[in-house]
C-alpha positions in Angstrom: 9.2 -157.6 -187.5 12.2 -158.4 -185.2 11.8 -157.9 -181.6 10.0 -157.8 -178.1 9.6 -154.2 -177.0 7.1 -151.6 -177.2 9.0 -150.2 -179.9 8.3 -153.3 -181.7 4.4 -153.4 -180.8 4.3 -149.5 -182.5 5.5 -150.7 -185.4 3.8 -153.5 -186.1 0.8 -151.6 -185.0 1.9 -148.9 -187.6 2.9 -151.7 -190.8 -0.6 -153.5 -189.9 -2.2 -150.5 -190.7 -0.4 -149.9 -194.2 -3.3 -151.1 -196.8 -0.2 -152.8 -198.3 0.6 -155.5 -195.8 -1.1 -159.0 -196.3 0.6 -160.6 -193.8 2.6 -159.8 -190.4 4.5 -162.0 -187.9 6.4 -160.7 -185.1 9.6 -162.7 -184.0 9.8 -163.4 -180.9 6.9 -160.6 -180.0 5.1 -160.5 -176.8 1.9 -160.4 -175.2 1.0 -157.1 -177.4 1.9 -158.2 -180.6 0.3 -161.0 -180.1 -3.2 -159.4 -181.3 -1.4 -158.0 -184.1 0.4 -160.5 -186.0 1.6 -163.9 -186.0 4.3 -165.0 -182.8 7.5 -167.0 -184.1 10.4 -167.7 -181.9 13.9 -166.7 -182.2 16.9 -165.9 -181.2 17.4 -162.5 -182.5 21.1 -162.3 -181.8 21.5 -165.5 -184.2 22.2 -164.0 -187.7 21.4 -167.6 -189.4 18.0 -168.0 -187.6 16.9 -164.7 -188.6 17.2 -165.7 -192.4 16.1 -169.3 -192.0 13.1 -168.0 -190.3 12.2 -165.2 -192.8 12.8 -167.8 -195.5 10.4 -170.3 -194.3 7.9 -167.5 -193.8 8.3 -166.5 -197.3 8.6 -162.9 -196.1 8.9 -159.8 -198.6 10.3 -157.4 -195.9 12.3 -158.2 -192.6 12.1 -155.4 -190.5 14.8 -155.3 -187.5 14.0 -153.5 -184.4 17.0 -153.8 -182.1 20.3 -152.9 -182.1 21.6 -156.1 -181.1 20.5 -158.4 -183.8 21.8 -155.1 -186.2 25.6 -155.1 -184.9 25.6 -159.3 -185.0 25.0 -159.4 -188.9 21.6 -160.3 -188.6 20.5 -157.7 -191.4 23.4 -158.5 -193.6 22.2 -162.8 -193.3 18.9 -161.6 -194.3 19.6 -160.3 -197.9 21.8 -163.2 -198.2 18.9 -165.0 -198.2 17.5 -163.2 -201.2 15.1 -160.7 -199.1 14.5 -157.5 -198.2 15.4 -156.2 -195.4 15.3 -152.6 -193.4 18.1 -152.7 -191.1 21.9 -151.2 -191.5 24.7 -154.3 -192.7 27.1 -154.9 -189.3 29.8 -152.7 -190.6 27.4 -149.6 -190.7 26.1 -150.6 -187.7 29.1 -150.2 -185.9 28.0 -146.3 -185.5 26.1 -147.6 -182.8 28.3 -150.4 -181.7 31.2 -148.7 -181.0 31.4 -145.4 -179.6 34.3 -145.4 -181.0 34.6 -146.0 -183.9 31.2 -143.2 -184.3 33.8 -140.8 -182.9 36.1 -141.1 -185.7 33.7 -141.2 -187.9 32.2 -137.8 -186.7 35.6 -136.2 -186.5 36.5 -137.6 -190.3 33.1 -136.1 -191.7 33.4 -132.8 -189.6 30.3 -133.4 -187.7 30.3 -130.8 -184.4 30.2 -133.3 -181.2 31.4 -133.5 -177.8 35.5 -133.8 -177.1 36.4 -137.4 -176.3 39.0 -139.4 -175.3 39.1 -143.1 -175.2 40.6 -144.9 -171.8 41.1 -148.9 -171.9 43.7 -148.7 -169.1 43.1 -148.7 -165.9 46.4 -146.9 -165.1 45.5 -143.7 -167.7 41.7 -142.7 -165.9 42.8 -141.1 -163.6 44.7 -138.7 -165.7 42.0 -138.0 -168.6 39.9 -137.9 -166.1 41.5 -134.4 -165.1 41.4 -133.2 -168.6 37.3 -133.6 -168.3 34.4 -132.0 -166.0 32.5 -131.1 -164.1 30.3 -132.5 -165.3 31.9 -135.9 -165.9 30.2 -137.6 -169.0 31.5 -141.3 -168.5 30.4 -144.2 -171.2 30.5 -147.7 -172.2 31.9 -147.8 -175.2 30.1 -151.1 -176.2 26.4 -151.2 -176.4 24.7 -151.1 -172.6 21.0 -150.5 -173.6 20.7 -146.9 -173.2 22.2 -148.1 -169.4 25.6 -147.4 -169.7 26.0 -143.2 -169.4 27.1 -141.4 -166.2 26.8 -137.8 -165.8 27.6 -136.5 -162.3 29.2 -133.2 -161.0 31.3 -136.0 -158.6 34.7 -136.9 -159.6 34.4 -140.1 -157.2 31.3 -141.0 -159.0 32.2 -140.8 -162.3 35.9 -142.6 -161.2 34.0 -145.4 -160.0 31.8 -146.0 -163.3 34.5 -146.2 -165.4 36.9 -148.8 -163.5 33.5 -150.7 -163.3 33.4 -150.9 -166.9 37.1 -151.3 -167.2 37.5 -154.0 -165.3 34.5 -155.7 -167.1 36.8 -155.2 -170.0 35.2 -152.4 -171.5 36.7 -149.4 -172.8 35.3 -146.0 -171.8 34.7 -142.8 -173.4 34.7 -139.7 -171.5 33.1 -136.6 -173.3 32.9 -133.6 -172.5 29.3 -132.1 -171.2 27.2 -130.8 -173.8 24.9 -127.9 -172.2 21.7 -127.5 -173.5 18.3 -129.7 -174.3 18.6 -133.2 -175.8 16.8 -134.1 -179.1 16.3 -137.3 -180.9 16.1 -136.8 -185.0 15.2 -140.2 -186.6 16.3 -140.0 -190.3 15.6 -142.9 -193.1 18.7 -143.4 -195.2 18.1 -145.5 -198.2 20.5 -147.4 -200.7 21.3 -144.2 -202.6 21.8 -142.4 -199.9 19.0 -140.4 -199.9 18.4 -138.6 -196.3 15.2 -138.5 -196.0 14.1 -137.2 -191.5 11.4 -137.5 -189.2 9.4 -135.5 -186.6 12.2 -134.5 -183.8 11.4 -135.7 -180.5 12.6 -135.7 -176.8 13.4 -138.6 -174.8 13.5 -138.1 -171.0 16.4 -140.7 -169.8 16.5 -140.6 -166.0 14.2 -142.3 -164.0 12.6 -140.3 -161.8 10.6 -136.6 -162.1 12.8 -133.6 -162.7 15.4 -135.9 -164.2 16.7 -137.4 -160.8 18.4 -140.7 -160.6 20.5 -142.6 -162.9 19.9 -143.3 -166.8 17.5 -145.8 -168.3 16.4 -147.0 -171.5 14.1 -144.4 -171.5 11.0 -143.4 -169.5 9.0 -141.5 -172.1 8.6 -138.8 -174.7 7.0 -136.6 -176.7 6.8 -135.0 -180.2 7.1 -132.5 -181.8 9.2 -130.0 -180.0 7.1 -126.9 -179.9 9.9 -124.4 -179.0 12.5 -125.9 -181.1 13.0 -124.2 -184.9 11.3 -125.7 -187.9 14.6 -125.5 -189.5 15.8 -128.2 -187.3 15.5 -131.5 -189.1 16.8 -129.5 -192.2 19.9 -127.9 -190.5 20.5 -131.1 -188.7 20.4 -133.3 -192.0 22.9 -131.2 -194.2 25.4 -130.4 -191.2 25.4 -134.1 -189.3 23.6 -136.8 -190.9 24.3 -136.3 -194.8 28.0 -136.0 -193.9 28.2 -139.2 -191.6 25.9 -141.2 -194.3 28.8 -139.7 -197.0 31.5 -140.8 -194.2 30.4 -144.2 -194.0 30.0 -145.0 -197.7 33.7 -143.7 -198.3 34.6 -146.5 -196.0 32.8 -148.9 -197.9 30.0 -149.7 -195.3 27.0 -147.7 -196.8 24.6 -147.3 -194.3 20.9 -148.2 -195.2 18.3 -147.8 -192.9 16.9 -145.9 -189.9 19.9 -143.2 -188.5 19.0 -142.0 -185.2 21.1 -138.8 -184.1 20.6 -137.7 -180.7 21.7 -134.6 -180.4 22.7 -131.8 -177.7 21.2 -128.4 -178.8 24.4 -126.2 -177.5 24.6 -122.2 -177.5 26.9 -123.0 -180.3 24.0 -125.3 -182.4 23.4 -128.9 -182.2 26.2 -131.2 -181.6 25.8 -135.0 -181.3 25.8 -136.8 -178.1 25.5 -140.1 -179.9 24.6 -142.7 -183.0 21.9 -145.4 -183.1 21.2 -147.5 -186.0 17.4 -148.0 -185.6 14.3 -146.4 -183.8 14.8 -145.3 -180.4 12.8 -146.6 -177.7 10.5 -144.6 -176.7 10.4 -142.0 -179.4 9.2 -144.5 -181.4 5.8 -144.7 -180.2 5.3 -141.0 -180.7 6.9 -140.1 -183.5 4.8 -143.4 -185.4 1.6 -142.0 -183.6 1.4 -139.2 -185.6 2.9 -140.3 -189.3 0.0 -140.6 -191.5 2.2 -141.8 -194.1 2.2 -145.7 -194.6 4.8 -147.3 -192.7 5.4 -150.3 -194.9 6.0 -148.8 -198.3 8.2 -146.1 -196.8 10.2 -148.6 -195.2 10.4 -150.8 -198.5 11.4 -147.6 -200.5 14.0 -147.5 -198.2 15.2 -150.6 -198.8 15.0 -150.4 -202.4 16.7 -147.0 -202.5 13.5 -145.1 -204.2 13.1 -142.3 -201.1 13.5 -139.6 -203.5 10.3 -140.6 -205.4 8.4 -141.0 -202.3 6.1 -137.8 -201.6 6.5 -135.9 -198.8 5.6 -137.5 -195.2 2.0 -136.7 -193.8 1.8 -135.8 -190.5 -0.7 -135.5 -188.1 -1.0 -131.7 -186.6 -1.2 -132.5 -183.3 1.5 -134.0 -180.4 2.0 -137.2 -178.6 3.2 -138.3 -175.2 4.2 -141.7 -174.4 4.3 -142.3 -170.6 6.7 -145.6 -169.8 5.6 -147.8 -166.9 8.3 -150.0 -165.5 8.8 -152.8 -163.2 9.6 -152.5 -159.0 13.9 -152.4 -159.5 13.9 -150.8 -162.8 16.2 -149.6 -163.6 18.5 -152.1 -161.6 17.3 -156.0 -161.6 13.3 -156.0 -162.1 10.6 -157.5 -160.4 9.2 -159.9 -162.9 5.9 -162.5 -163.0 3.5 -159.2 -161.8 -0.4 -159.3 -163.3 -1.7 -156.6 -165.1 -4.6 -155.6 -165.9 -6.4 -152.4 -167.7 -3.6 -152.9 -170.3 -5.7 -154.5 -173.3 -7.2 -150.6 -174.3 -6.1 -148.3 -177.0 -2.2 -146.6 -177.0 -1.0 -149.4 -174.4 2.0 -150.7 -176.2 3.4 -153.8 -174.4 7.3 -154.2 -173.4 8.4 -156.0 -171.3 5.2 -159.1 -171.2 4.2 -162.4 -171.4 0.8 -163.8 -171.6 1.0 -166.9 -169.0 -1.2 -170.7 -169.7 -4.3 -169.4 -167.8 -4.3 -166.4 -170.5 -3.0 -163.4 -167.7 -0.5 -161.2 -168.9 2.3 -160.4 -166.9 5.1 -158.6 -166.7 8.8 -159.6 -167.6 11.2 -156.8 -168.2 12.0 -153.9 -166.4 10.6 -151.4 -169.0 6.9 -153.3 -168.9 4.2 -150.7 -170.6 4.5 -148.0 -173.0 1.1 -145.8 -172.6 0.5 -143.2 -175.7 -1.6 -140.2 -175.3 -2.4 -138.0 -178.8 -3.9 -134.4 -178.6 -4.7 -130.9 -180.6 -1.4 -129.6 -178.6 1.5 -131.1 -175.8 -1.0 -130.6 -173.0 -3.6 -132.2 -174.5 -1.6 -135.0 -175.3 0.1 -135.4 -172.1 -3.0 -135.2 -170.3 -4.6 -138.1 -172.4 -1.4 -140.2 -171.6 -1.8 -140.0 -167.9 -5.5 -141.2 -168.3 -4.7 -143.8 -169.7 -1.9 -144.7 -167.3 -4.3 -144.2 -164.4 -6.4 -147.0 -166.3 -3.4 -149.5 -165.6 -2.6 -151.8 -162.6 1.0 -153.2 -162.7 1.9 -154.2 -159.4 4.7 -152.4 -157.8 5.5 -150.4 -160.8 7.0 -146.8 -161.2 6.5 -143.9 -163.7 7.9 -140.4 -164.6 4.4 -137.8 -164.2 6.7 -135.2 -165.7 7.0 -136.3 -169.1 6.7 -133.6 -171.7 5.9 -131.2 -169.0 9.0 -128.6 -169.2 7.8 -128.2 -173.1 4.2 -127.4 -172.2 6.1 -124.1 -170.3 8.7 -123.5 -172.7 11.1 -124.5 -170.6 13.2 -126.2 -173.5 16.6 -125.3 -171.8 16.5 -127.5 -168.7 14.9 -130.8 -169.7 15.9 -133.9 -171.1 18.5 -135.8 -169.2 22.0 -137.2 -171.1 
């Protein structure tokens, strides 16, 4: 398992409890993982440690968490190693990489998504700026960590993101605004293209209650979506994913993997606000709290293209909320170096930790805890996530208490920030 987060900490919590797993390490890990599997160090963004490392391991599956270690080649070094590995090669991953390029992609396959234009000129903004808003929907085209999105009903605002970026050297798409609830639909995609989707789930972006303040990585979420259609994952596989999958191997960069679509349910049907190549963070930790179907083997029958001989997914019937507890500063420069404590019980997924010498764990990251509350329905679930939050002490640190809330009221048409 590559990575630090608590998307990392639900999976190796998830592949530990697959009857099929012997063994488990956790590269670089953190204070979380630590209980779970064995710690090795690396730099993830270093394609040739990644496959030295899982070669002197003598590891049967390399699971990649992040996107970064995705768009650097790191997958691609792995099976040139000779081992398996669950991860999109660089060239597929550039879905995620690139806004781009996913935009071209999207258009090519006929996939419904926002109107773009691409700026890399200082000189041009101000003019596509005028062909766009309000709302302004201004992003880095590169990868920024979920961090890099403004949407703002002020021209000024959104002027001043993108000569930020711009004069960073980053090019920036504007889109425009897609009305209408945000989903996240996590599809495996194995070697024979075989599509096969996950529970949908809803991520809530902004940091602060009633989506105030500016984006984040993420600040919790919950699954499933109790008012959206059960056709949903169906409808959404044969109009968007199948076709970008098809897109991607006519370009000769078959994409194997994990797919994540995040998608804008419009009053003209779901349109896609954006690609990632891996599991989101958080929707991670609640989509994996509720599959009852081993993680390891599904992930391997990924791999080795055999998802259409796989049964179909268990689930469990009920819903989970996962409550995100971040550091003072988050999500701008983080306090770091804080104790914890009450953070060693059931459904606290660590982040952003470290355990120190003297055995404290502390935090170091802006996103620090990931707290997962399961129920019989939403309510129940959200309500066993904030107990558990309650049960934590991180010094100076923040927290949405309206996660999942909207859904428990049906309110699906005014939550879940872009």
């Amino acid at each position: 398992m590559i990575g630090a987060g608590a998307r990392e900490h639900a999976l190796a919590l998830a592949l530990s409890h697959d009857p099929a797993v012997t063994a488990l390490a956790c590269a670089p890990g953190n204070a979380g993982t630590a209980a779970l599997a064995e710690q090795l160090g690396v730099d993830v963004t270093d394609p040739a440690a990644l496959a030295k490392l899982a070669t002197a391991w003598s590891a049967d599956l390399v699971v990649i968490g992040p996107e970064l270690p995705l768009v650097a080649g790191g997958a691609d070094a792995v099976r040139a190693a000779g081992i398996a590995c669950f991860g999109p090669s660089a060239g597929a991953a550039r879905i995620e990489g690139s806004k781009a390029f996913a935009k071209d992609v999207m258009t090519a396959a006929g996939v419904p998504t926002a109107r773009s234009e691409l700026v890399d000129n200082p000189g041009r903004l101000d003019v596509a700026l005028n062909h766009f808003g309000p709302p302004w929907v201004v992003k880095d085209d590169r990868l920024a960590a979920g961090k890099g999105v403004v949407v703002t009903e002020d021209l000024e605002v959104a002027r001043v993101h993108a000569l930020t970026l711009l004069d960073g050297g980053h090019p920036v798409l504007l889109e425009s605004y897609l009305d209408g609830p945000e989903v996240s639909l996590f599809c495996l995609v194995d070697a024979n293209a075989t599509v096969v989707p996950l529970l949908p789930a809803q991520d809530f972006k902004r940091v602060g209650d009633g989506d105030a303040g500016p984006n984040t990585g993420g600040m919790g979420a919950y699954a499933p979506l109790p008012w959206a259609p059960e056709s949903l994952a169906g409808d959404v596989v044969h109009r968007i994913v199948a076709p970008v999958v098809a897109e991607l191997a006519r370009r000769g960069v078959p994409f194997t993997g994990l797919l994540y679509a995040g998608l804008g349910l419009t009053t003209a049907g779901p349109q896609v606000i954006e690609f990632n190549c891996r599991f989101g963070d958080p929707e991670t930790q609640v989509v994996l709290a509720l599959l009852r179907t081993p993680l390891a083997g599904l992930l391997m029958a990924t791999v080795i293209g055999a998802l259409a001989q796989q049964p179909p997914l268990q689930w469990d019937p009920g819903a989970a909320v996962v409550v995100v507890m971040a550091a003072e500063g988050y999500p701008g420069t983080p306090r770091t170096g804080d104790v914890i404590t009450g953070a060693d019980g059931p459904g606290v997924l660590h982040a952003g930790t470290r355990r120190r010498d003297d055995g404290a764990v502390v935090s170091a990251g802006g996103r620090v805890l990931a707290v997962v509350g399961t129920g019989a329905d939403l309510a129940g679930a959200r309500e066993h996530a904030y107990q558990r939050v309650q049960r934590v002490h991180l010094p100076g640190g923040h927290y949405r208490s309206d996660i999942g809330l909207p859904a428990t009221r049906r309110d699906n048409g005014r939550f879940g920030a872009r």
